[in-house]
C-alpha positions as CSV (number, residue, x, y, z in Angstrom):
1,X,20.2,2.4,-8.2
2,X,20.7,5.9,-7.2
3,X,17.7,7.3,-9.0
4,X,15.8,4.6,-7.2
5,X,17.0,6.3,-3.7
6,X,16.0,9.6,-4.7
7,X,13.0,9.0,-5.4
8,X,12.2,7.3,-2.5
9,X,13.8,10.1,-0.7
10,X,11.3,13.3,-2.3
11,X,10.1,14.9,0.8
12,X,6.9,15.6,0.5
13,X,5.3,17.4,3.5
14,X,7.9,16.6,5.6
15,X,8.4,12.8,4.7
16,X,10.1,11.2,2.7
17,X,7.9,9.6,-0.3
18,X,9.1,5.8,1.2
19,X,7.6,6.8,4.1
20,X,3.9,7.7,2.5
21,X,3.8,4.8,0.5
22,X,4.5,2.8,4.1
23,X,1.2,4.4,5.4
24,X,-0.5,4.0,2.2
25,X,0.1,0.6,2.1
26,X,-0.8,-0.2,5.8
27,X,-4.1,1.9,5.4
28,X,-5.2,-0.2,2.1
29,X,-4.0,-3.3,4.4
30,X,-6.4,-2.3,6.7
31,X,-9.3,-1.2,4.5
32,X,-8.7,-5.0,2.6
33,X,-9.1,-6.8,5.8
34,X,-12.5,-4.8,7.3
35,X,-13.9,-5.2,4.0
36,X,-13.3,-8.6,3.2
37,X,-14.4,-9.9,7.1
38,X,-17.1,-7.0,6.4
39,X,-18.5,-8.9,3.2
40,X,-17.8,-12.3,4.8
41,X,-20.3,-10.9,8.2
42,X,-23.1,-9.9,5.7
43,X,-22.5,-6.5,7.1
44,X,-21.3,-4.6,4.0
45,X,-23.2,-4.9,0.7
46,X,-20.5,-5.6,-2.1
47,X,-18.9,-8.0,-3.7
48,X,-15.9,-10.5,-3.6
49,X,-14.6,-8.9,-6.8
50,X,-14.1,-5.5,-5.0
51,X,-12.5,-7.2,-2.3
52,X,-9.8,-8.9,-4.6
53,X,-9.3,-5.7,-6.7
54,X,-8.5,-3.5,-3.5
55,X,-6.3,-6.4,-2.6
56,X,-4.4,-6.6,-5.9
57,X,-4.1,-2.9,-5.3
58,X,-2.6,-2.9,-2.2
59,X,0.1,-5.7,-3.6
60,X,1.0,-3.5,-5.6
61,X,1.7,-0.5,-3.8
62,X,3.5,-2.9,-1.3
63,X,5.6,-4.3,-3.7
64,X,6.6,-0.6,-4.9
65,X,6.9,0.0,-1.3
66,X,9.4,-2.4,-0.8
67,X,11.7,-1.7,-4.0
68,X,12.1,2.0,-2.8
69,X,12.6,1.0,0.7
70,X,15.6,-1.3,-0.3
71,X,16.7,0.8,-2.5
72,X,17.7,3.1,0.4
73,X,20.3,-0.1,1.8
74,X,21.6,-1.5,-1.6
């Protein structure tokens, strides 16, 4: 597990890497959500397929997220 903590530990810019996956992760949360009640308004021309896939994407980023941020405990 140790190479699991230092990864999650590379600073980058002053953070560690757990942390930037945190913000990513939130910001594709975000992004998800506006789109998705965007499409659902008629205000934003796409399609539920794009909607899903930026969905699926941010699952997966969270679910990375959450391994290297455990890793950190165990």
């Amino acid at each position: 597990m140790s190479a699991l903590t230092d990864i999650a530990l590379t600073m980058i810019a002053g953070f560690p890497l757990v942390v930037w996956l945190g913000v990513a992760t939130i910001t594709l949360l975000l992004s998800t959500a506006v789109y998705g009640y965007g499409l659902m308004k008629g205000k934003i021309r796409g399609t539920i397929t794009t909607h899903m896939r930026i969905a699926g994407v941010t699952m997966i980023l969270a679910l990375i997220h959450a391994i290297l941020a455990v890793s950190i405990f165990i």
